[in-house]
C-alpha angles and dihedrals in degrees: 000000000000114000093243096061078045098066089040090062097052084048092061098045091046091053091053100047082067091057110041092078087055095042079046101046083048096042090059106027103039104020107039091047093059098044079047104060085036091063092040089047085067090053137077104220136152091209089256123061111082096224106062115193117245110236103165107205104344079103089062104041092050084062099048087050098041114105098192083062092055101046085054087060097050085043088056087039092062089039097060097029077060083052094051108056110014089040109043087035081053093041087045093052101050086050100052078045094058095039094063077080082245119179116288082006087149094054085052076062104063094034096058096050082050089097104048100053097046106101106268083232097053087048093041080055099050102048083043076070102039087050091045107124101213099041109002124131101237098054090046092044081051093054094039080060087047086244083117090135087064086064110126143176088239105180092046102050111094092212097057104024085083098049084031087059089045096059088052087052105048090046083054091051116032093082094068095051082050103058084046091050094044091044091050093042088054082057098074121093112250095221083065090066090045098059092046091062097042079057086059090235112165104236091259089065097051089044082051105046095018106029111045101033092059080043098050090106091036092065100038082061098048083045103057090035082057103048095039102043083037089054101051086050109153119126092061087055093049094056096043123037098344090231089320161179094047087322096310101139093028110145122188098267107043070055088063101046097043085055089053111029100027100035092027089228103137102163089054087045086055092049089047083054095048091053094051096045091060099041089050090046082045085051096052094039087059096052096039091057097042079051093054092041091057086043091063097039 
């Protein structure tokens, strides 16, 4: 062997010795996993007993045929679809807003990314106290108003704990939209914006023919973060109603979980993940290609 093939080849292991920690760490930690709940999902098993009974795909077809499952994914639906509109168009206000180079706009900053990084528990926690009916802020602050008659018990109603929820979790979440928003809108070149008012274009016309069009990727981005981190809510529901009111505010994975960990049915709780995994990968795809079809027009 010429030395030259010789030195290629060491190249090539020595390429491959940096990435076999990483093909390892995902191997066990990605890939075994999956193969894993897909064997269990064809199994009846209560997590405990060493001889689990083999059900092929009953697991999946009571899924299918569970309601409950099924609520917990229109829950999490309006949820994100909240998410969606009312928190990214928040999140895309305050960013036009800061990016005026407003005064303290860089405290702004730091105001508005606050929320995102709190632990969802301790939040969940803290908007437990401001529902609360007896001595929660938001019913004082309504007597103190004289709207006292608006006062509700809004966690254990089953018609506002989910939009109750909502609101916890779009205050989470908004800050991070934000900083996305505010990143993509720096991006655009000022003269842009200059040319625009020399026009004479209202500011509604340069948001709508400078703005988002520079911001088209921007928001594809925001859009499928939103959908796919709204969707797997869980520690906000936790802290706050636990999947209640009579499932009320159940989301897929609190689903999952009950069904484990409450019922002690871990093979239906695999095939519920299962199910969830690929709703949420059919849900990227689609973005991702309507994303790549408005890049080529």
């Amino acid at each position: 062997m010429s030395e030259e093939k010789v030195s290629k080849l060491k190249d090539y292991l020595t390429s491959y010795l940096f990435i076999i920690p990483a093909v390892l760490l995902f191997s066990v930690f990605s890939i075994y996993p999956i193969f894993k709940i897909l064997q269990l999902s064809l199994l009846k098993w209560d997590g405990i007993s060493l001889y689990p009974k083999f059900v092929g795909l009953k697991n999946f077809i009571e899924v299918i045929k569970d309601k409950i499952w099924w609520k917990s994914f229109l829950n999490a639906g309006i949820i994100t679809l909240l998410a969606l509109t009312v928190q990214n168009a928040l999140a895309l206000v305050l960013a036009i807003i800061v990016d005026k180079d407003i005064r303290a706009g860089e405290i702004y900053r730091v105001i508005f990314y606050i929320p995102p990084v709190l632990s969802g528990i301790v939040v969940g926690l803290i908007w437990n106290w401001i529902y609360n009916y007896d001595y929660g802020f938001l019913n004082h602050f309504l007597e103190v108003i004289g709207l006292g008659g608006l006062k509700r018990a809004w966690l254990s109603d089953p018609k506002l704990a989910l939009f109750s929820v909502a609101v916890v979790h779009m205050w989470k979440g908004f800050g991070w939209g934000f900083i996305i928003f505010l990143a993509g809108l720096q991006t655009i070149p000022r003269n842009l914006y200059e040319a625009a008012q020399i026009d004479g274009a209202t500011p509604w016309k340069t948001f709508l023919h400078v703005v988002v069009p520079m911001m088209r990727p921007v928001f594809f981005l925001v859009s499928i973060l939103t959908i796919l981190g709204t969707m797997q809510i869980y520690d906000i529901i936790v802290a706050t109603t636990g999947g209640g009111p009579g499932y009320a505010t159940e989301v897929p994975i609190t689903r999952i979980l009950s069904s484990m960990l409450g019922s002690s049915r871990f093979g239906y709780a695999c095939a519920e993940g299962l199910i969830f995994g690929v709703v949420l990968l059919a849900v990227s795809l689609i973005q991702l290609r309507i994303s790549a079809m408005m890049r080529n027009e």
